[in-house]
Structure formats: C-alpha cells, structure tokens
C-alpha positions in Angstrom: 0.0 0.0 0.0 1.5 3.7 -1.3 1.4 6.4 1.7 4.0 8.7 0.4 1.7 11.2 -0.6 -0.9 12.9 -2.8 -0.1 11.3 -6.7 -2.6 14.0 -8.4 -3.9 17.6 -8.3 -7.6 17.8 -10.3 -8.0 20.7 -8.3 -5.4 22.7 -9.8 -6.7 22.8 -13.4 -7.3 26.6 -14.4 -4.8 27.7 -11.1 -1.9 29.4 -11.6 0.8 28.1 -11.9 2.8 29.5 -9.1 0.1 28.6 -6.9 -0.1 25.0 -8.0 3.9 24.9 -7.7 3.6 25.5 -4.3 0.4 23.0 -3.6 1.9 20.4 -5.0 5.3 20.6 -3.4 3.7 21.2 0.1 0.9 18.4 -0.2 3.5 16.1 -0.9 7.0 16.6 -0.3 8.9 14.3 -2.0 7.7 15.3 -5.3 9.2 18.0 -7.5 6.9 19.9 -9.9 8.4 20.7 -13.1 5.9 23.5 -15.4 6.0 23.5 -18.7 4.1 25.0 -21.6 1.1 22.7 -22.1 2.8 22.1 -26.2 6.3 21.7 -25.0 8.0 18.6 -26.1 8.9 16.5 -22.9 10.7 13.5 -21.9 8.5 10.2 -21.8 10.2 8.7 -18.8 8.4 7.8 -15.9 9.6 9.4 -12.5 8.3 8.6 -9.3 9.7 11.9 -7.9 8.4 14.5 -10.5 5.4 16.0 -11.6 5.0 17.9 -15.0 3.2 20.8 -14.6 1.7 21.6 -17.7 0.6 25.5 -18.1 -1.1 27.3 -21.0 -0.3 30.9 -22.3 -1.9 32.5 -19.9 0.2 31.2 -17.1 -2.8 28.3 -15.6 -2.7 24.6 -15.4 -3.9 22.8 -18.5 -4.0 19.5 -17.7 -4.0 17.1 -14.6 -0.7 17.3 -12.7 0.0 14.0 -11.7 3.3 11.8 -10.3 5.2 9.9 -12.8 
C-alpha cells in the first residue's frame, strides 16, 4: 500500500501556476513539480519523484498534474 503522498492535483486545473507549484510541493514533499508549456516537447520517462506541470499561455494549469 502507497502512503507517500498525494499522486494527483484535479483541483489545480485553471490555477496558476505559481500557486499549484507551491500545492503540489507542500501536499506532498517528496515530489518536484516541473511547469512547462502545455505544447512543450517532454521526456516520456516515468519518474516517481516529478510532476509535470503543464501550463497554458496564460500562465494556468492545462491538464492534470499527476506523479510519474
């Protein structure tokens, strides 16, 4: 059974992105959120530490954040 932490925000769609930064850092620690522009070309690796952050043009989440 996983109890390391939260594994996904569908609360932060249409946050900012600063905001959801900080959220996802503080509800789990041992997680590091990486933004990026929701069309940005990314590795496909999965990491059990990261979580991308996708953000549109106007600087809000776009989709899900989740682990992996």
């Amino acid at each position: 059974m996983y109890t390391g932490g939260k594994l996904e925000w569908p609360e932060l769609v249409g946050a900012k992105v600063d905001v959801a930064t900080a959220t996802i850092e503080r509800e789990n620690p041992n997680v590091k959120a990486q933004p990026i522009p929701c069309d940005q070309y990314r590795i496909l690796d999965c990491c059990c530490n990261r979580v991308w952050l996708d953000y549109s043009a106007d600087g809000t989440v776009c989709k899900v954040p989740k682990v992996g």
